[in-house]
C-alpha angles and dihedrals in degrees: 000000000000115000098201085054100109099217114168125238114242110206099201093176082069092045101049089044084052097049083036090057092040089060094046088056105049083043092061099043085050096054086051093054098055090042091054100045101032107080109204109196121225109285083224098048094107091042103054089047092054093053091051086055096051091042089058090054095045097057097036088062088044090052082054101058098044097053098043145058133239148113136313104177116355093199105051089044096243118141133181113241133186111264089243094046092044089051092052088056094044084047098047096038093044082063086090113037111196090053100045081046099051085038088049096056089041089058091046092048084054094042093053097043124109117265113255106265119264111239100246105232094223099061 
């Protein structure tokens, strides 16, 4: 080669940083982009409302039972009241003392009894 030939000297190492940090760039204002315009929606979104669903039905039915009568077990005579209505009876009945006591533990005896027994359809 010819010294007095004025070649320039190429740095590629240079080169190659400068095209590696313009990438990066544009990779990273891409990612914010798409971060910024794609709405994901909640991976529980179904769920909770699933579960406000099943809280609703859970306290209308509580609501229910609590304002209306009706049975809790036919056979052995127990019924749900209303708690005002419960209280009027208890009320009524506790005027004499000795009957709403002996009326009281006669209830109990048939509340903690064992449930007639239910006939078994392969005998």
């Amino acid at each position: 080669m010819n010294q007095n030939q004025n070649t320039p000297v190429v740095n590629r190492a240079s080169d190659a940083a400068l095209a590696f940090l313009i990438a990066a760039v544009l990779f990273a204002m891409l990612a914010v982009i798409v971060k910024c315009s794609v709405k994901v929606p909640a991976i529980t979104a179904d769920r909770d409302a699933a579960i406000a669903q099943a809280l609703f039905q859970i306290r209308t039915n509580e609501a229910a039972a609590l304002d209306n009568p009706g049975w809790i077990d036919q056979s052995r005579g127990i019924v749900r009241l209303p708690v005002e209505t419960a209280m009027q009876i208890t009320a009524r009945d506790w005027r004499n003392p000795e009957a709403a006591r002996s009326n009281l533990i006669q209830r109990a005896a048939n509340a903690a009894a064992p449930a007639p027994a239910k006939p078994n359809l392969f005998e």
